[in-house]
C-alpha positions as protocol buffer text, in pm:
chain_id: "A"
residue {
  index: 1
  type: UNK
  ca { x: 0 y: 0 z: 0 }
}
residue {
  index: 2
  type: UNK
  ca { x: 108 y: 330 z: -114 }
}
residue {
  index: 3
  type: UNK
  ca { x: -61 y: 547 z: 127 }
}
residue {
  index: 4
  type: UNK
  ca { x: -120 y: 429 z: 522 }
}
residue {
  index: 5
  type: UNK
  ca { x: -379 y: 480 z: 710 }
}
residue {
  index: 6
  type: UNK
  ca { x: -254 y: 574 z: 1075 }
}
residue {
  index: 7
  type: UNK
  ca { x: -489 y: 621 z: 1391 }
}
residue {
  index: 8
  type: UNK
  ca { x: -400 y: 808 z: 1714 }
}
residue {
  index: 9
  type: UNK
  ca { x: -265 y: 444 z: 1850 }
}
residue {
  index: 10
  type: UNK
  ca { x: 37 y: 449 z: 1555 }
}
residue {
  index: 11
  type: UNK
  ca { x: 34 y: 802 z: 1468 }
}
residue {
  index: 12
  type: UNK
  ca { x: 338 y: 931 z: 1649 }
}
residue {
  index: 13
  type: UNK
  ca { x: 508 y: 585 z: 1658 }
}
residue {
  index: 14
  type: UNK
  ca { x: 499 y: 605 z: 1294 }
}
residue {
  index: 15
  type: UNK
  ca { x: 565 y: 922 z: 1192 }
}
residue {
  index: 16
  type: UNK
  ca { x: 885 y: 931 z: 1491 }
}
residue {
  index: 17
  type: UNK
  ca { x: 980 y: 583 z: 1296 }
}
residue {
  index: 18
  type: UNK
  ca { x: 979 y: 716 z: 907 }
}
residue {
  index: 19
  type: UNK
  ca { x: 1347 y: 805 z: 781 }
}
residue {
  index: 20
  type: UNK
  ca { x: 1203 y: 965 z: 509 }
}
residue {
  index: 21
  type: UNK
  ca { x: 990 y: 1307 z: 445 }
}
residue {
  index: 22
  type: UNK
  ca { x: 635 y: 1199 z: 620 }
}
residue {
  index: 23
  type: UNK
  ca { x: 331 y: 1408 z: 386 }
}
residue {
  index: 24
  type: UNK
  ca { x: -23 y: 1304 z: 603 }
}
residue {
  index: 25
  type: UNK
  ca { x: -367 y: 1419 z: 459 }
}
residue {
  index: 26
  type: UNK
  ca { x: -566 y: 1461 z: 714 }
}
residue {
  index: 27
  type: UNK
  ca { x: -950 y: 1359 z: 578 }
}
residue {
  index: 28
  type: UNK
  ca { x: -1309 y: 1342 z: 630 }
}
residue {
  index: 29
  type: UNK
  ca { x: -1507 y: 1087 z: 449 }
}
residue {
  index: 30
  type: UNK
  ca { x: -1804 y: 1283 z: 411 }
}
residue {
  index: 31
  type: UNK
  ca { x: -1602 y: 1631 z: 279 }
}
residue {
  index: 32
  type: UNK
  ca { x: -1608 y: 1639 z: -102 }
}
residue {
  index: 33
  type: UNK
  ca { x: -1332 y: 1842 z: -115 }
}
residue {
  index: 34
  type: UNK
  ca { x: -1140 y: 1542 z: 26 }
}
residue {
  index: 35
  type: UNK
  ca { x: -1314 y: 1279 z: -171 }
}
residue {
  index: 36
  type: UNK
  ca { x: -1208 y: 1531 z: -481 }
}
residue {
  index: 37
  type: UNK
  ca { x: -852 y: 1584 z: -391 }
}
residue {
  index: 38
  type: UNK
  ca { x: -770 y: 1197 z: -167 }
}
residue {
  index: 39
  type: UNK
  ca { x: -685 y: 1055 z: -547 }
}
residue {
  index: 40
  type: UNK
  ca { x: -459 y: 1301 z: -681 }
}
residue {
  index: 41
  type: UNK
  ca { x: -279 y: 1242 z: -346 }
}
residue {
  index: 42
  type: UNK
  ca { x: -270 y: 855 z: -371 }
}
residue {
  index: 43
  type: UNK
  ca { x: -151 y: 909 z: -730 }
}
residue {
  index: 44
  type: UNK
  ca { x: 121 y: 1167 z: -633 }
}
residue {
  index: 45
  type: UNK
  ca { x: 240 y: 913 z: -337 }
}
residue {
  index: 46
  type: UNK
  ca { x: 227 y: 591 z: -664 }
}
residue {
  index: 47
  type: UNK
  ca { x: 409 y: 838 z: -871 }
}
residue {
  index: 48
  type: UNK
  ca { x: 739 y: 926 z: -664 }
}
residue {
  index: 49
  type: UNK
  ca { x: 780 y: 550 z: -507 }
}
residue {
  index: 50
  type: UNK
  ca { x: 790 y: 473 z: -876 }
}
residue {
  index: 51
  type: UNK
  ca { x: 1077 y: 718 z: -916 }
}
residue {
  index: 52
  type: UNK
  ca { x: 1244 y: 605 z: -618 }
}
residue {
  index: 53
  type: UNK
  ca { x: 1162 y: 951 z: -443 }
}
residue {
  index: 54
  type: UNK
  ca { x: 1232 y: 883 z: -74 }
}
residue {
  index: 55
  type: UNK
  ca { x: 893 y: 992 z: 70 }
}
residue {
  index: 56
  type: UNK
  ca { x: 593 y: 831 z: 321 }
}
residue {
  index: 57
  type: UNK
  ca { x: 249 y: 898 z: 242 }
}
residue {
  index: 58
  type: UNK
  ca { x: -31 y: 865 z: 512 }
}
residue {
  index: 59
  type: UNK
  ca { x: -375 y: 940 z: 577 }
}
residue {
  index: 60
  type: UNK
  ca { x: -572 y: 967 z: 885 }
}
residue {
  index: 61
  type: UNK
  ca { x: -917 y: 1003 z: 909 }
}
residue {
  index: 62
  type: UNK
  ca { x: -1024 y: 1301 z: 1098 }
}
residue {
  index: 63
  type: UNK
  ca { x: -1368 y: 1185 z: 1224 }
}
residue {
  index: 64
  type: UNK
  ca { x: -1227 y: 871 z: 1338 }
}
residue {
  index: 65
  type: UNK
  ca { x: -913 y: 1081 z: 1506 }
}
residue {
  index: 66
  type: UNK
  ca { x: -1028 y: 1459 z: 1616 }
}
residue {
  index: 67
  type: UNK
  ca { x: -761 y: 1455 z: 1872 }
}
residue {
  index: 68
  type: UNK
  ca { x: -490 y: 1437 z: 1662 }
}
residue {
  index: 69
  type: UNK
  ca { x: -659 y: 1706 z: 1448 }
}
residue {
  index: 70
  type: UNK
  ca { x: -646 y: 1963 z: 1727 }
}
């Protein structure tokens, strides 16, 4: 998977863990901004591990996680 999903359990374990440059959209499932823009992002993150770009792509949910959002 190209882009992970991370929850407030493995947020800052993961994030603390990546050697690389860590991009995170935060989201909301019912925004339709989000739903717009959430595949341009998961084709950005497809496109630069297929160059070899050094880069982590995650996505947390911001209903599901407010208080990482705040």
């Amino acid at each position: 998977m190209v882009v992970e999903s991370l929850t407030k359990d493995s947020f800052r374990e993961t994030i603390r863990g990546t050697e690389n440059l860590a991009v995170v959209e935060f989201y909301a499932p019912w925004c339709r901004t989000c739903r717009t823009t959430t595949p341009r992002y998961e084709q950005l993150a497809k496109l630069l591990a297929a160059e070899g770009r050094k880069a982590d792509f995650y996505k947390v949910d911001f209903k599901a996680n407010q208080a990482l959002c705040f």
